[in-house]
C-alpha positions as a Markdown table, in Angstrom:
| # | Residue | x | y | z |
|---|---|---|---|---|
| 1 | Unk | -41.4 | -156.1 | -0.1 |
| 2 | Unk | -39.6 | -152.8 | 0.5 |
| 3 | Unk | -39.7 | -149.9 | -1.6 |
| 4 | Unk | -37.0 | -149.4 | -4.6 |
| 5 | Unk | -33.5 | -148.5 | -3.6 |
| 6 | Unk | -32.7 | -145.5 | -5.6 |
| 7 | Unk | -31.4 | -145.5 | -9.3 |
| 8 | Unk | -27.2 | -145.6 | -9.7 |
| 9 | Unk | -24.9 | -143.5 | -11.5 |
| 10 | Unk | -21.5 | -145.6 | -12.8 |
| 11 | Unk | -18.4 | -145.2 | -11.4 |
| 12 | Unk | -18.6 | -142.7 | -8.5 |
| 13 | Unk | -15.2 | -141.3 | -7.3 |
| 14 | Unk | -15.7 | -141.1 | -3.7 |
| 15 | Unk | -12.0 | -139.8 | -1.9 |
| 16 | Unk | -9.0 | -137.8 | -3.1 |
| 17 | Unk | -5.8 | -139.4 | -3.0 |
| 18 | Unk | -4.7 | -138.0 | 0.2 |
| 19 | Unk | -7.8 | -139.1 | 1.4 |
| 20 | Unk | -7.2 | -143.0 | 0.2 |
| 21 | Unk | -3.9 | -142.9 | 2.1 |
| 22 | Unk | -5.9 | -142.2 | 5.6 |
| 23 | Unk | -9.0 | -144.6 | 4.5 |
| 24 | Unk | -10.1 | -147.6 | 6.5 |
| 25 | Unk | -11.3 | -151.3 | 5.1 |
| 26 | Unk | -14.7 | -151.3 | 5.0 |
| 27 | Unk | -16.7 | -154.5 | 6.1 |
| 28 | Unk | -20.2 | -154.5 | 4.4 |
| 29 | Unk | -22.9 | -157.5 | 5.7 |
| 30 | Unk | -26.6 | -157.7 | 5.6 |
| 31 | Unk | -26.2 | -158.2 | 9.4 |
| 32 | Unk | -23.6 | -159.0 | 12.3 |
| 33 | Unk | -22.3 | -161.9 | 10.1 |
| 34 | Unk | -19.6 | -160.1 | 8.6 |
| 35 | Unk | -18.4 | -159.7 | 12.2 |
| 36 | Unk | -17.1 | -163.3 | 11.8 |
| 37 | Unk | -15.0 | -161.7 | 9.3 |
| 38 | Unk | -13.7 | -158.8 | 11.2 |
| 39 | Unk | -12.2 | -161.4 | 13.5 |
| 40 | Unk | -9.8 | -162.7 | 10.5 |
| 41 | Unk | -9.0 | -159.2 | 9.7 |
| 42 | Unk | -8.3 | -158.3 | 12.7 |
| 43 | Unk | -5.8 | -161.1 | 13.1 |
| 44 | Unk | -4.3 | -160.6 | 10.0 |
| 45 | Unk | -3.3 | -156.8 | 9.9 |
| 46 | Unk | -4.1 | -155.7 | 13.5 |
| 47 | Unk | -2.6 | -152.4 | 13.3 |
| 48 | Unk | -5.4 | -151.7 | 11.0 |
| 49 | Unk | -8.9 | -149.1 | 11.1 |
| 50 | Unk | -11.8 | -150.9 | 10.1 |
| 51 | Unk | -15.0 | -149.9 | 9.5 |
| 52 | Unk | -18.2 | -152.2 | 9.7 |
| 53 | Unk | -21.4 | -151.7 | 7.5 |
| 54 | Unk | -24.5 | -153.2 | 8.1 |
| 55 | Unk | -27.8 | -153.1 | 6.4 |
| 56 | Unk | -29.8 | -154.6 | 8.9 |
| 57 | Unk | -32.9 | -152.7 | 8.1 |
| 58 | Unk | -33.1 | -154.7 | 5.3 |
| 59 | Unk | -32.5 | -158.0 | 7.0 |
| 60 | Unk | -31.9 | -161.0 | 6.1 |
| 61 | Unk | -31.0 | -160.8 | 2.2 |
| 62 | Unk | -31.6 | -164.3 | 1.7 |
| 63 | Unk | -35.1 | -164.5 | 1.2 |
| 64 | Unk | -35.6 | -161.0 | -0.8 |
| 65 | Unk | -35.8 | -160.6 | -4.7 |
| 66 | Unk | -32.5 | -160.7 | -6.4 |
| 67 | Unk | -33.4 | -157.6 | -8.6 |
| 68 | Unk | -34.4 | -155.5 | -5.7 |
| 69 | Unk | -31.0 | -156.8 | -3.4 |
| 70 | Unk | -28.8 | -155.7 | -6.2 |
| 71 | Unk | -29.7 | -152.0 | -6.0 |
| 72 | Unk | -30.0 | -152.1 | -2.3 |
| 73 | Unk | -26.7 | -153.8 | -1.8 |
| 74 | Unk | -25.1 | -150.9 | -4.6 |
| 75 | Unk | -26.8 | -148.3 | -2.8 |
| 76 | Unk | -26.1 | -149.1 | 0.7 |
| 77 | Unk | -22.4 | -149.9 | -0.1 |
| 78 | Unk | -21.7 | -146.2 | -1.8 |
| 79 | Unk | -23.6 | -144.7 | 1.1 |
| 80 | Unk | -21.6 | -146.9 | 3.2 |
| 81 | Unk | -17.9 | -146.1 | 1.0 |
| 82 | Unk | -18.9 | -142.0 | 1.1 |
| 83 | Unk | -19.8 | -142.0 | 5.0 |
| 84 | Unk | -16.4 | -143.8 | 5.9 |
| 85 | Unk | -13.7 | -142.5 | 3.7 |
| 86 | Unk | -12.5 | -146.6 | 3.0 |
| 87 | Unk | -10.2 | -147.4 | 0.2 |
| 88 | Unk | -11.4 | -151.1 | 0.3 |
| 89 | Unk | -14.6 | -153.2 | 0.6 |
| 90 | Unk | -15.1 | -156.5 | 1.9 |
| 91 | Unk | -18.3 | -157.8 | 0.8 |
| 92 | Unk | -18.7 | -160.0 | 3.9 |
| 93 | Unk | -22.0 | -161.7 | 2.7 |
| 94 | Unk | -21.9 | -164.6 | 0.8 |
| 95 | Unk | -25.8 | -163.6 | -0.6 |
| 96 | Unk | -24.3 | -160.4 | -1.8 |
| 97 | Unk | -21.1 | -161.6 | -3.3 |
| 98 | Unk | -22.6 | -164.0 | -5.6 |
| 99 | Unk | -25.5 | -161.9 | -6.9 |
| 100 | Unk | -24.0 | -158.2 | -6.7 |
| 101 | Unk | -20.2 | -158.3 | -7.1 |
| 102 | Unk | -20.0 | -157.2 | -10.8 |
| 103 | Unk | -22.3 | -154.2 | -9.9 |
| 104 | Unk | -20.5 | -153.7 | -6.9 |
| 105 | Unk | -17.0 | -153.3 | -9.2 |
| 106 | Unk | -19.0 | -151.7 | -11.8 |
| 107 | Unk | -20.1 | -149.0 | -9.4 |
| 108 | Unk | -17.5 | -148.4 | -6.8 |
| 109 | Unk | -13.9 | -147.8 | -8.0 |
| 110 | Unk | -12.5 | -149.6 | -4.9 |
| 111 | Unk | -10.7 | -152.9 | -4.1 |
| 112 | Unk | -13.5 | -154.7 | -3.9 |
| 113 | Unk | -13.0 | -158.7 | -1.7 |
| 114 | Unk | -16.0 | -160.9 | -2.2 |
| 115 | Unk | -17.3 | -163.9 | 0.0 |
| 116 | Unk | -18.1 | -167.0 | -1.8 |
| 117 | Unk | -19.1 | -170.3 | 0.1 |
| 118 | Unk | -15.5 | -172.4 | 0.5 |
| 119 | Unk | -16.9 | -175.1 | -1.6 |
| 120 | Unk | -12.9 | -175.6 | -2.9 |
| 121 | Unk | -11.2 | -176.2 | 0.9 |
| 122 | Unk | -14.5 | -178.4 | 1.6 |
| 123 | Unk | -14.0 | -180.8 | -1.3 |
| 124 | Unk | -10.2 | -181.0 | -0.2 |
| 125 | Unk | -10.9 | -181.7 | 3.2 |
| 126 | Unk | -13.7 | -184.5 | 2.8 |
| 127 | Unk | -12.2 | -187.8 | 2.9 |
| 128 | Unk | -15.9 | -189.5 | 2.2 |
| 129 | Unk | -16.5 | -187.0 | -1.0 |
| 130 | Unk | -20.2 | -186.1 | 0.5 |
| 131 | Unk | -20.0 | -182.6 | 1.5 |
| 132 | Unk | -23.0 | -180.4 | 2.9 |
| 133 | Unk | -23.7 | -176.8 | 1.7 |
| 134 | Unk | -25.6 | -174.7 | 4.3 |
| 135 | Unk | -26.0 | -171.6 | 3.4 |
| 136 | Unk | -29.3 | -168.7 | 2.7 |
| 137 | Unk | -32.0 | -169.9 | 0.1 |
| 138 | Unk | -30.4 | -167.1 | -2.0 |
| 139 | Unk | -26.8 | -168.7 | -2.1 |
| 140 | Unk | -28.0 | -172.2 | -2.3 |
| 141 | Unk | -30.1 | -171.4 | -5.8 |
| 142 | Unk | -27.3 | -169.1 | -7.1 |
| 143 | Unk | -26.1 | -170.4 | -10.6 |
| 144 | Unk | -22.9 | -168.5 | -9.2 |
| 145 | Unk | -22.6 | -171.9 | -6.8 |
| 146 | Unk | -23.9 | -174.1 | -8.9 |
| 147 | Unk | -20.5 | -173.3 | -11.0 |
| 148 | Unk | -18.3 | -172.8 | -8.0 |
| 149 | Unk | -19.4 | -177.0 | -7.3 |
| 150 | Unk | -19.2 | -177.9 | -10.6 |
| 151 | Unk | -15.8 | -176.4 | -10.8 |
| 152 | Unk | -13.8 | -178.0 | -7.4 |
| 153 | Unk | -16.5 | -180.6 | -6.2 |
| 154 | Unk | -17.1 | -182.3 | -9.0 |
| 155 | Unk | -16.1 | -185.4 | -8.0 |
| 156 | Unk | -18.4 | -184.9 | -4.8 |
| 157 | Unk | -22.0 | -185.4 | -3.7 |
| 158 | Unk | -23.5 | -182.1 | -2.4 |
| 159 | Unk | -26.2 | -181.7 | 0.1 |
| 160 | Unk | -28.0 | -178.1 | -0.3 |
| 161 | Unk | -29.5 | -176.8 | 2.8 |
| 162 | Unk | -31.0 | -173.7 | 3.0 |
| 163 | Unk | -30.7 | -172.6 | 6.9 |
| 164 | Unk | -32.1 | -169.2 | 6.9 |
| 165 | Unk | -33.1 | -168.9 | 10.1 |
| 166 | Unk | -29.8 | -169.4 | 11.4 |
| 167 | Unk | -29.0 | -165.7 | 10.4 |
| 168 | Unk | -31.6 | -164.6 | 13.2 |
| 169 | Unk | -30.3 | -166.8 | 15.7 |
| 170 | Unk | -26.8 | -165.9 | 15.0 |
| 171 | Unk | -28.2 | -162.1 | 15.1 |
| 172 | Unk | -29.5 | -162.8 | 18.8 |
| 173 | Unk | -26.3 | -164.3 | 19.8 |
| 174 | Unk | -24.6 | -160.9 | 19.4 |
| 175 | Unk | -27.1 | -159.1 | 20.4 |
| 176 | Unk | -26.7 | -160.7 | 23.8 |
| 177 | Unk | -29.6 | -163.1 | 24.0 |
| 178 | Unk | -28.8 | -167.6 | 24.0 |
| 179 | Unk | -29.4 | -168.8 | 20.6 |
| 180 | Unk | -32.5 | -171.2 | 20.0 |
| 181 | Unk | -31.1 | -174.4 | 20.4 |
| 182 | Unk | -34.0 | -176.5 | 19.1 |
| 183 | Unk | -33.8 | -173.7 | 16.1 |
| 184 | Unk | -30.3 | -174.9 | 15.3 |
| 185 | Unk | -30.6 | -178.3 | 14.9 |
| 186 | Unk | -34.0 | -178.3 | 12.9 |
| 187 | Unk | -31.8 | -176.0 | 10.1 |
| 188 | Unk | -29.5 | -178.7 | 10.5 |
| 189 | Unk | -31.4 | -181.7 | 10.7 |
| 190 | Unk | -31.0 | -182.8 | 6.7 |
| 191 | Unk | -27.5 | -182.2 | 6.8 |
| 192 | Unk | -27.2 | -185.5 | 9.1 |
| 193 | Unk | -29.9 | -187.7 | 7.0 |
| 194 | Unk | -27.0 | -188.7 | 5.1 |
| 195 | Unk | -24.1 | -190.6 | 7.5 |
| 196 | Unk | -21.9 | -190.5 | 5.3 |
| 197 | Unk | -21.4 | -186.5 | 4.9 |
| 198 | Unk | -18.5 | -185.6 | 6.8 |
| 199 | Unk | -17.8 | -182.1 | 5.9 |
| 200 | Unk | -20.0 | -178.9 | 6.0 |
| 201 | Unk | -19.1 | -175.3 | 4.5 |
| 202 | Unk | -21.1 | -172.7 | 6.4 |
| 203 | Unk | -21.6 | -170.9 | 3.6 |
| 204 | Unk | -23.3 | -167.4 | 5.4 |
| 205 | Unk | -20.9 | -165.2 | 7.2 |
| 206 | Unk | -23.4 | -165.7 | 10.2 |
| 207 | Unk | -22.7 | -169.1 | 10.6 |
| 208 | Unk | -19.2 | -169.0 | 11.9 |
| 209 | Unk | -20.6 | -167.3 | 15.1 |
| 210 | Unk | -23.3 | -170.2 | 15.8 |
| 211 | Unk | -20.2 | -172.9 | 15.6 |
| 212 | Unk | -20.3 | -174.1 | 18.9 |
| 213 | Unk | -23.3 | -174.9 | 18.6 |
| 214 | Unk | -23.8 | -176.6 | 15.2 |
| 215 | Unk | -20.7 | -179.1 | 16.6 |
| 216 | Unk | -22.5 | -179.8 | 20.1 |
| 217 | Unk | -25.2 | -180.8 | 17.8 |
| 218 | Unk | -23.9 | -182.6 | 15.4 |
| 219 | Unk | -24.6 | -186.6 | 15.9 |
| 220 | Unk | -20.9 | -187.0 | 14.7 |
| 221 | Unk | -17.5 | -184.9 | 14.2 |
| 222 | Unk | -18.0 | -182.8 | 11.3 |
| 223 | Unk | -15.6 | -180.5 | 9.5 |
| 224 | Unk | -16.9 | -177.3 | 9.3 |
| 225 | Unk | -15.5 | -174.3 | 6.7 |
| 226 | Unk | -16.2 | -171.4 | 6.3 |
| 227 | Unk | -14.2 | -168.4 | 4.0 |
| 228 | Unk | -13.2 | -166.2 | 6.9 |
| 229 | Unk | -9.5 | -166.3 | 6.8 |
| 230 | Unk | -9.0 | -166.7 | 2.9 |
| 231 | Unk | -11.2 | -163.0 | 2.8 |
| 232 | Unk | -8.8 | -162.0 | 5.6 |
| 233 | Unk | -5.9 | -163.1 | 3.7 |
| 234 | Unk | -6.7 | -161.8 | 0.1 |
| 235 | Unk | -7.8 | -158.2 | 1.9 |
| 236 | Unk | -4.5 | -157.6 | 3.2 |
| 237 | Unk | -2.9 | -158.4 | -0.2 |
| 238 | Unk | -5.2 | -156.3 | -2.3 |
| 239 | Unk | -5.8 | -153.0 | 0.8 |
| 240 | Unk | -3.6 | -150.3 | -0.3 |
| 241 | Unk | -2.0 | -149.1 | 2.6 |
| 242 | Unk | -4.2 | -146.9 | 5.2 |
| 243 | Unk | -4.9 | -145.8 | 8.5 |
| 244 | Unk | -3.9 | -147.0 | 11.9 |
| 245 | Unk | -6.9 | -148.1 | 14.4 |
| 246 | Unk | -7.4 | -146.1 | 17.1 |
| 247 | Unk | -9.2 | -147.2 | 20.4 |
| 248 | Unk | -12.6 | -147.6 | 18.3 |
| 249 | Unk | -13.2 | -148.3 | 15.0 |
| 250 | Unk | -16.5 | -146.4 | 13.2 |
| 251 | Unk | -19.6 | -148.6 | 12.2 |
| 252 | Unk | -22.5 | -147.9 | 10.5 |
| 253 | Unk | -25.7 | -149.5 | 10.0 |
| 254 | Unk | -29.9 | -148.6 | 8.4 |
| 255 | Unk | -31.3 | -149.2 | 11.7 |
| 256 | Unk | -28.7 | -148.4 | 14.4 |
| 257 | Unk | -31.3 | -148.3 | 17.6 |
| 258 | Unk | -32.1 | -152.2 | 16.8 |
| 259 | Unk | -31.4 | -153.7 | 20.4 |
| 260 | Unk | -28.3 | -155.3 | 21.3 |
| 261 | Unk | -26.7 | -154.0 | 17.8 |
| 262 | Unk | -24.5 | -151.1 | 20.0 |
| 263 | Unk | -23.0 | -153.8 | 22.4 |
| 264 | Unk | -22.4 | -156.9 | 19.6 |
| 265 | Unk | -19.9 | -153.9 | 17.5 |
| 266 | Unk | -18.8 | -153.0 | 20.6 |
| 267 | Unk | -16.9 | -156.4 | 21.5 |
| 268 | Unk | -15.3 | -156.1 | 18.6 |
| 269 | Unk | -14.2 | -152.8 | 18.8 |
| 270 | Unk | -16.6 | -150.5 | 16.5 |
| 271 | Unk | -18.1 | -147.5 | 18.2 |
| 272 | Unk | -21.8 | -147.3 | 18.7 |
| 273 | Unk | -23.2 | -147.6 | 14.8 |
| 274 | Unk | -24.3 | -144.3 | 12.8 |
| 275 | Unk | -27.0 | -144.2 | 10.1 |
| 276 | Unk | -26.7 | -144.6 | 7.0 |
| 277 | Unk | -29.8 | -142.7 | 4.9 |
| 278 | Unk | -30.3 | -143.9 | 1.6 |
């Protein structure tokens, strides 16, 4: 396990106003995931500077200690907040938004959009009432889901999956190498034990990116959901108002000379990633 993240002070107060008015919307994942994210944002207030965070030193969240992930998320994101100059954060991490969120808010006095899987739309949309969760071991165990399906799936059978490995695959994808095919569908296998399932919330920010995929593997059409455009959509009504993008947007990451991670930001627009030292 790595080493402690460092000890937090509340409440930091990171730009002036002036500042503020200038700041970009800063995109925060554990990886590339939240680039899936980026995509909505991008469509939904395009005349808008981004920046992209990602921790991928520390990857993937979903199988580390919750105790040491909520300091390294708090740390990373004030690192990530101070380097940047960004008025708002989008937690684009599903893992991180249901075990860090109230520290996040507790720490950072931002706008602050979470990720949570889109267990809600999923119930809504299944016409058979059987519904699959794939997501990270982390968000599957969460007591913050088990409320989210208590709450709007109810009436619904739910089918946990934890598909960790799909973070990696998703992770090679961007970095420019063809995801393991026979990977993908043993992650997805138990979702298709049961025939009557007939939709599936991709509850990891990665999982968006390995769609094609997961629906070219599928022994049936599936619905597939994911919370991309609802963070999109409650980011632009919660941003205050900031700067304009330029030709490239600024990205940051803990291990910016991992291969491949210069040219995935890159198709989306981010210059080549800085560090970020904790």
């Amino acid at each position: 396990m790595p080493a402690s993240a460092p000890s937090l002070s509340p409440n930091p107060c990171f730009t002036s106003p002036a500042a503020v008015a200038r700041a970009p919307i800063l995109v925060f994942d554990s990886g590339l995931g939240g680039l899936s994210v980026v995509a909505h944002l991008r469509a939904a207030l395009p005349e808008r500077a981004l920046a992209y965070l990602c921790d991928n030193a520390a990857l993937p969240y979903g199988t580390k200690a919750d105790e040491w992930l909520v300091e390294r998320i708090v740390s990373v994101c004030r690192a990530g907040v101070a380097a940047s100059g960004a008025n708002t954060l989008v937690v684009a991490c599903n893992t991180a938004s249901t075990l860090a969120l109230e520290q996040l808010r507790a720490s950072i006095a931002l706008p602050i959009v979470g990720t949570v899987p889109a267990i809600k739309p999923a119930a809504e949309a299944s016409r058979s009432r059987v519904i699959g969760l794939l997501a990270t071991s982390a968000t599957v165990r969460r007591p913050y889901t088990d409320a989210l399906i208590e709450r709007f799936a109810g009436s619904c059978r739910v089918i946990r999956v934890a598909a960790d490995p799909l973070v990696l695959e998703a992770e090679r994808l961007l970095a420019g190498a063809a995801p393991d095919a026979g990977a993908i569908a043993a992650a997805l296998a138990p979702l298709f034990d049961t025939p009557e399932l007939d939709t599936v919330v991709m509850g990891c920010t990665h999982f968006p990116l390995l769609r094609a995929w997961c629906e070219t593997l599928a022994p049936r059409p599936i619905q597939w959901i994911d919370s991309g455009a609802a963070i999109a959509r409650r980011t632009a009504q919660v941003a205050p108002p900031g700067e304009d993008r330029g030709d490239l947007d600024v990205s940051f990451a803990t291990a910016p000379a991992r291969a491949g991670l210069a040219r995935a930001l890159a198709r989306f627009d981010f210059a080549a990633p800085s560090s970020i030292t904790l």
